[in-house]
N, C-alpha and C positions, 0 to 999 in steps of 0.2 A: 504494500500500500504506500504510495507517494503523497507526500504532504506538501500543500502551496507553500511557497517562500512567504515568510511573514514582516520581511519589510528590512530585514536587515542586511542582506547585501547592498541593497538601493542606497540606504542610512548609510552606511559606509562608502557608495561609492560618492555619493552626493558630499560628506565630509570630504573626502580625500579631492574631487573636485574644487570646492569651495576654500579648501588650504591652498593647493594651489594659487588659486586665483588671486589670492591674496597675497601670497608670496611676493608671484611676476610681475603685479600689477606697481605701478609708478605710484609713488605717493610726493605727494606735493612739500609737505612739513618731515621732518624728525618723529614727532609726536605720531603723524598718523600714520605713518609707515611700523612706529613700532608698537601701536595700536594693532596694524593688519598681520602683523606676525605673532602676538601674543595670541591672539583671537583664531591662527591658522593651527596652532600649536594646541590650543583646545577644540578646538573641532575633532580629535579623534580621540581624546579625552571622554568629550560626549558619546560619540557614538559606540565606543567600546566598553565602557564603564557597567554598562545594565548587565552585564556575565557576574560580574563579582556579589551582588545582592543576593543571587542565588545560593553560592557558596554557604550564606549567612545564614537564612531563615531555614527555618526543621522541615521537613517533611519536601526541599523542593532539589533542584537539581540543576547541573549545566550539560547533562544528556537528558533525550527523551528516553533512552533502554539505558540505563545503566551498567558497563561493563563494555557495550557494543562501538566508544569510542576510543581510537588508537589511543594510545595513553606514551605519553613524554617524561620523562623524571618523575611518573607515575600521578602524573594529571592530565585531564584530558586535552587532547590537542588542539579542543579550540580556544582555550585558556592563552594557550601559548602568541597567540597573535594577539590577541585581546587583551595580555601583558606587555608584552613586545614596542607594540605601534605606538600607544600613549608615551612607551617610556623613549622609544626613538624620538620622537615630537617634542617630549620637553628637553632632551637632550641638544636637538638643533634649536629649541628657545635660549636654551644657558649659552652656548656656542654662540648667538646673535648677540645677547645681552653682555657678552666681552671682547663683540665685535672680531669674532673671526671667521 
């Protein structure tokens, strides 16, 4: 049985779109260029963050079959991006904010 996508690849592509855009785009001032970078930096912040809530609350999960996802340093694999991408993102935020 296949299940419709529920909106999170889009959410993630629509982030990583939107970082960019922010990125390449020219800013006039100081201030709002580093306005477009702060704000590109969380953009995938948002969209990956909703996986970790799960981990928290009793009874819920980050698979639908438990067991049935590849498992990484023995969490499941899609943890691993949803860790990963936010912390790449703040990383090239720290990297802007000491201008390299």
């Amino acid at each position: 049985m296949t299940r419709p996508l529920r909106g999170g690849p889009f959410r993630s592509s629509i982030a990583v779109v939107g970082g960019l855009w922010l990125i390449w785009r020219h800013g006039e001032e100081r201030a709002e260029r580093d306005l477009a970078i702060k704000t590109a930096a969380l953009l995938p912040l948002i969209a990956w963050t909703p996986f970790f809530p799960a981990l928290a609350a009793p009874g819920t999960g980050v698979e639908d079959e438990p067991g049935h996802q590849p498992r990484i340093a023995g969490v499941p694999a899609n943890l691993v991006p949803a860790a990963l991408v936010p912390a790449i993102a703040w990383l090239g935020y720290l990297l802007h904010r000491r201008g390299l």
